[in-house]
N, C-alpha and C positions, 0 to 999 in steps of 0.2 A: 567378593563381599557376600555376608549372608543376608537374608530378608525371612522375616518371621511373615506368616500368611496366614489369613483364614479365609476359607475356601466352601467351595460344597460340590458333592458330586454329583453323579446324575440322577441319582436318588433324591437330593437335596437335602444329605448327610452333611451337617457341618463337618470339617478338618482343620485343625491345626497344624503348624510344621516349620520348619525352617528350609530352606531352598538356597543355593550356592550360585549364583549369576552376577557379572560382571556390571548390569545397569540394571534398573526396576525393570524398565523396558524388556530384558531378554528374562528376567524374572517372570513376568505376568506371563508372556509368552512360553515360555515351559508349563508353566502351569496348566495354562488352556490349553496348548497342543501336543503336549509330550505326557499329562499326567491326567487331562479330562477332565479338570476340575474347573470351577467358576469362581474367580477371582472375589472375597466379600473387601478385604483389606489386605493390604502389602506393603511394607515399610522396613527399612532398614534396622537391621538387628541391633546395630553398636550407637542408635540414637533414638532408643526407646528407653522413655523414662524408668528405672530401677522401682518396680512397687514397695519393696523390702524399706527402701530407704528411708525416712522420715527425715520431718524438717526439723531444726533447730530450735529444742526448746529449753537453753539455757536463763536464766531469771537475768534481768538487768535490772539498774535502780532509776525510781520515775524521772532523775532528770533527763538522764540519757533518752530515753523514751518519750519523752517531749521532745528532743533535738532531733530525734529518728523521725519522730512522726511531721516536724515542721519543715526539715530539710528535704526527707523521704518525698513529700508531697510535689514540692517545687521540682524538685530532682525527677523526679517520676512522670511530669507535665511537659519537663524540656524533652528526655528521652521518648513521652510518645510523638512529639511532635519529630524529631529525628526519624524515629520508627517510619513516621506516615511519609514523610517525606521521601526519604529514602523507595519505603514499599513503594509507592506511587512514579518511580522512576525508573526502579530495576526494570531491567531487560528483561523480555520471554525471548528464550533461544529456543532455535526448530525442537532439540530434542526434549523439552520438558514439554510441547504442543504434543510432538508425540507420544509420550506415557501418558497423557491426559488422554487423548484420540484415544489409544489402544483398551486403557484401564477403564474408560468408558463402556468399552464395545462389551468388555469384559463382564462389567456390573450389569449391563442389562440384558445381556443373554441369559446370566444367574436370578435373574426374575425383578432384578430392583428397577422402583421408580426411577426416572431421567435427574429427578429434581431430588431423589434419597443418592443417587451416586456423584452426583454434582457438590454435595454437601459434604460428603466423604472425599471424595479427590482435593475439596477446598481445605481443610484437614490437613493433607496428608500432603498437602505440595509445599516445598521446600522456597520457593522462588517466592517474595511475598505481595509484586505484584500480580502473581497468577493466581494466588489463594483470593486477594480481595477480588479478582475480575470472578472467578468461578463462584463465589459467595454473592454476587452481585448478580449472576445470572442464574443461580438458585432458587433467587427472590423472583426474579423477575419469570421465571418458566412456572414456578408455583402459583404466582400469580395469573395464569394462564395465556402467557406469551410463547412465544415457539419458541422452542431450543435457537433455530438457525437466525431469528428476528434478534434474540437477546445477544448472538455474538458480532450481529452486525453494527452493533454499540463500541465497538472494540475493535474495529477499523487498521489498528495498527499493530495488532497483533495477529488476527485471525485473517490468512488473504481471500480476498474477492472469491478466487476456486476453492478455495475450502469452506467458507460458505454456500457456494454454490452447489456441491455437490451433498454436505450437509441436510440444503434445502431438498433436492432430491428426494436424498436418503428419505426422509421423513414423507415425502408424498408418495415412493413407491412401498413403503414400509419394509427398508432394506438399511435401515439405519446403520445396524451390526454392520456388515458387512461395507458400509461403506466407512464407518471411521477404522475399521481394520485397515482398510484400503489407505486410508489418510494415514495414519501410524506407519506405514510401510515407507509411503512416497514420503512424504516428511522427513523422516531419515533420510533416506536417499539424497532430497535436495541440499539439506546440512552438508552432508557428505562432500557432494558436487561444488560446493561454495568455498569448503572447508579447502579442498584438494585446489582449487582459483588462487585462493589467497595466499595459501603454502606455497605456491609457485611465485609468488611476487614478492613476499619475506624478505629472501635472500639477497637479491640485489636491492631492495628497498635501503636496508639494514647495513648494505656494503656500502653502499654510495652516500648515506648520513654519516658515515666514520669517516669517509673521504674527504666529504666536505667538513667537519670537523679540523681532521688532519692538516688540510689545505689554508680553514683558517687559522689555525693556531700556526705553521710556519709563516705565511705572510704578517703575523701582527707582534711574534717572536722570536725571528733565526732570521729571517731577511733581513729585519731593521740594523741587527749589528753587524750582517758579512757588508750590507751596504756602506758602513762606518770604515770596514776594515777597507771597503774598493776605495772608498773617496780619497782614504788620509794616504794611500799609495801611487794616489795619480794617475792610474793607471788608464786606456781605453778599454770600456768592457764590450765585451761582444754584442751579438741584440739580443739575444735571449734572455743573459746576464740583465744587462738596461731592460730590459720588458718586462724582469722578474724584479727589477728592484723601484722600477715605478708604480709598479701594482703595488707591491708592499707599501710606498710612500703612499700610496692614494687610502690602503686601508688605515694605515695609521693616522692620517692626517684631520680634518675635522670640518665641517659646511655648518653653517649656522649656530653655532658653539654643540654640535654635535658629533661624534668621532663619527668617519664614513661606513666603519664596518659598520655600527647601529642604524645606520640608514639603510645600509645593504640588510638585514635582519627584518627592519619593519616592511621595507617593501616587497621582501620573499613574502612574509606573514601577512601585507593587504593581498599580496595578490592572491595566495591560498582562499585569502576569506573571499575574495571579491569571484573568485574562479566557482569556487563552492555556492554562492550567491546567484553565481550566473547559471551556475547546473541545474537550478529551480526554476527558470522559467523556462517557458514552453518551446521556446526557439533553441534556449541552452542546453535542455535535456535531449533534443534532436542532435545536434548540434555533435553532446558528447560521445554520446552512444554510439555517432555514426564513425568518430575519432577511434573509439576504443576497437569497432569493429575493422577498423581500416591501419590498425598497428601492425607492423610485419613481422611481428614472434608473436604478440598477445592477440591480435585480431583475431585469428583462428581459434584460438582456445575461449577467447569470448563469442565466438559467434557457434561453435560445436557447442558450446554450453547453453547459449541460446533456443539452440535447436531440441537441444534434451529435455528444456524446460517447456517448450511450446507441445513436443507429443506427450511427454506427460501429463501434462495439466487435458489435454486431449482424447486422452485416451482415460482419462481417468473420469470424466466427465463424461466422457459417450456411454463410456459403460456404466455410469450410476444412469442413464436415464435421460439426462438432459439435452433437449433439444440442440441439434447442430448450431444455427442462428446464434442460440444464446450461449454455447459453449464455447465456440468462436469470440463470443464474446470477453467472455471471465478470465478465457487463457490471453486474448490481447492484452487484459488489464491483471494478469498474473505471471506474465512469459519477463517481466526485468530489465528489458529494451526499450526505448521507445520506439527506434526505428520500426523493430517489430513490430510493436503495439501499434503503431500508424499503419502498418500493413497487413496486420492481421485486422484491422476493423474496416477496410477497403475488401479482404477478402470475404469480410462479412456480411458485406451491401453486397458483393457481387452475388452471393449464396443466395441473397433475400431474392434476387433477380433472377432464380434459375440453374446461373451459371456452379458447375461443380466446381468442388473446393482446388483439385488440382493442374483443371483450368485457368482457376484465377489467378493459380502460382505458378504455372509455367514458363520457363524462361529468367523468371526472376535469381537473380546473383545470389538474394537470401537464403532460398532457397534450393540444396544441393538438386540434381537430375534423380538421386538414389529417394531423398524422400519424395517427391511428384511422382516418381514410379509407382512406391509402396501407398501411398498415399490415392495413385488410382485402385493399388488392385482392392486394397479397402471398400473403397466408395462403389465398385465394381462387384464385389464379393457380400457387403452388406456385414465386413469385419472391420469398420476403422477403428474400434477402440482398441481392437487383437495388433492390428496391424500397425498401430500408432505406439503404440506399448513395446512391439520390436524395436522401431524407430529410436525410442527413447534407452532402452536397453544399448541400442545401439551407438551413440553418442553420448552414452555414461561411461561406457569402456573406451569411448575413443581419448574422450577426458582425461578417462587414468593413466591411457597410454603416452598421450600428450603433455599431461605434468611430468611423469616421470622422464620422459626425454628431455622436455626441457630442464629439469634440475641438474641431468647429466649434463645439457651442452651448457648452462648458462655459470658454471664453475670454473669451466677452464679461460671462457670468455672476458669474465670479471678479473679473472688473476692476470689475462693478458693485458687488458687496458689499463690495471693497477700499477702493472710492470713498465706499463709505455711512460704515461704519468709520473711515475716514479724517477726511474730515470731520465727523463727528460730535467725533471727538475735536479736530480744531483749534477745531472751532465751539466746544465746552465750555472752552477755553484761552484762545480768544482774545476772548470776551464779557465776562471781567471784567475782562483787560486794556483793552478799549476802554471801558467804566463808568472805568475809573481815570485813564485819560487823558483823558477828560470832566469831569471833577471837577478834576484838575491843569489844563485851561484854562482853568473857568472860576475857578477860585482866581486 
């Protein structure tokens, strides 16, 4: 993609140009550290308006132009209300926090106000619930509210750590440098989330076809071989009878309702009612300890766990922030609750004295590799360096662990598809051949 730019150098030489980068993101980043220049504007080349072009000025006759202006009006009032609605519910995904994060650090190193680049990012951002929150907290930093107080309005966008170190930024006047930092990790975490997900796709997506599959022969191919066993008299086997009373019970009907609809509603309460229950506080324990206790996904939730807890960790020690309270932000930023109830116990115990890798010793959460690395930290007076490894280290364990699992969980799937499969022709096609045995030798 291209990106048209204007820039300044270190002279504070304005520049114009066009630049070749795959996201805004690695855009801005060329700029500031491959070409030296300070980011004023950056936006994509193929969705900027044509100045050349002019609007439509062909003559109409005034009735037409009463019907444009009475319709136009009403029509124009439904579309903003769509508009606001809409904006007010779109999603902020990691990676447009981080072109914000980055292109921020960017504008005010180039000398701009917090509250003149806030206004320009709101502008320039595509997402249109990120334009209204950034124009909202334009107003409000102008008004002379902090940067890090206006995003705490926005709770469900911006996380607890990324305010935290935000607020940091701003008391040790290291601001740059810290939403660079957040622009990095940001990505990263998308990444991390992205590579989770992509590992559970696949058999997601196998097994809703399956059950598909499964139900459309029970409520269409069994009901008629069942016809063909009856009017033959024959004895069926038990698989055969197991396969053809399931089919009866799906077709059949409970309260002037067919049973597969029952079966339907009560997968769909129990979704809602499981999801319902993920929200309270015993649920949320509850799931997280399930998900970390799965014997293929356990690990890979709980290695992702662990990358997300030295991160937020080391990203925090090293803007500044207080142990205590950094402990803090990554408990209520680390994704788990298990963790999060663990890491706010390791948090009392800190207030008392006790060091951090004390408190997690022994603990299952907790591998023996990070409590090692984790003392020579606290030992060294490096835990942001040494927590930073930590986390590098358990991003790649990540990568290595979806890509394994996608190899092994392919051939997995095709086998249980193949058990499944044939179990069911085999139960079909057994009394079909008894009947054609019996028709030869008649």
């Amino acid at each position: 993609m291209q990106f048209d730019y204007t820039a300044r150098d270190k002279n504070g030489k304005e520049i114009t140009g066009t630049i070749s980068a795959t996201s805004k993101l690695e855009a801005a980043d060329k700029l500031f550290n491959e070409k030296r220049l300070n980011v004023v504007s950056l936006e994509q080349a193929d969705t900027k308006k044509d100045p050349e072009k002019k609007p439509n000025t062909a003559p109409s006759t005034k009735s037409n132009s009463k019907i444009t202006k009475n319709s136009g009006h009403s029509a124009q009032g439904f579309m903003n209300s769509i508009n606001e609605f809409l904006a007010t519910h779109a999603k902020v995904l990691p990676k447009d926090k981080a072109i914000v994060f980055l292109l921020l650090a960017v504008m005010i190193n180039a000398g701009l106000s917090i509250v003149k680049a806030l206004k320009i990012l709101s502008k320039q951002s595509e997402n249109p619930k990120l334009k209204m929150v950034l124009e909202d907290i334009a107003k409000k930093v102008e008004g002379g509210v902090r940067f890090s107080d206006g995003l705490k309005e926005y709770s469900e966008i911006f996380l607890e750590s990324e305010i935290g170190m935000i607020e940091a930024g701003e008391a040790s006047g290291q601001l740059n440098k810290t939403l660079v930092n957040l622009a990095t990790e940001t990505e990263k975490s998308s990444g991390l989330s992205k590579k989770i997900k992509s590992a559970m796709i696949y058999p997601a997506v196998v097994v809703t076809i399956l059950i598909g599959a499964v139900f459309l022969v029970m409520t269409m191919v069994i009901p008629k071989l069942g016809e063909l066993f009856s009017g033959a008299g024959a004895e069926l086997p038990f698989a055969t009878q197991l396969l053809v009373n399931t089919s009866n019970w799906f077709i059949g009907d409970t309260l002037i309702m067919p049973n597969w609809l029952w079966l339907i509603c009560i997968m769909v309460g129990g979704v809602i009612l499981i999801n319902w229950w993920k929200k309270t506080p015993t649920g949320k324990v509850s799931w997280d300890r399930f998900l970390l206790n799965l014997p293929i996904f356990g690990m890979l939730n709980k290695k992702a766990a662990l990358a997300s807890f030295s991160r937020q960790l080391a990203l925090l020690s090293d803007s500044g922030v207080a142990i205590v309270c950094s402990l803090e932000i990554t408990a209520n930023a680390v994704g788990n609750e298990v963790y999060r109830l663990r890491l706010l116990e390791v948090k009392a115990d800190v207030e008392r004295g006790i060091a951090i890798h004390k408190s997690i010793e022994g603990d299952k959460l907790f591998p023996d590799l990070v409590v090692s690395m984790i003392a020579v930290g606290e030992q060294t007076a490096q835990l942001g360096a040494v927590t930073q490894k930590i986390a590098v280290f358990y991003d790649e364990e990540v990568d290595t662990y979806v890509k394994n699992l996608s190899t092994i969980m392919e051939p997995v799937i095709i086998v249980v598809i193949g058990v499944m499969v044939g179990g069911l022709v085999a139960a079909i096609m057994q009394p079909i051949m008894e009947l054609t045995d019996v028709a030869a030798l008649a």
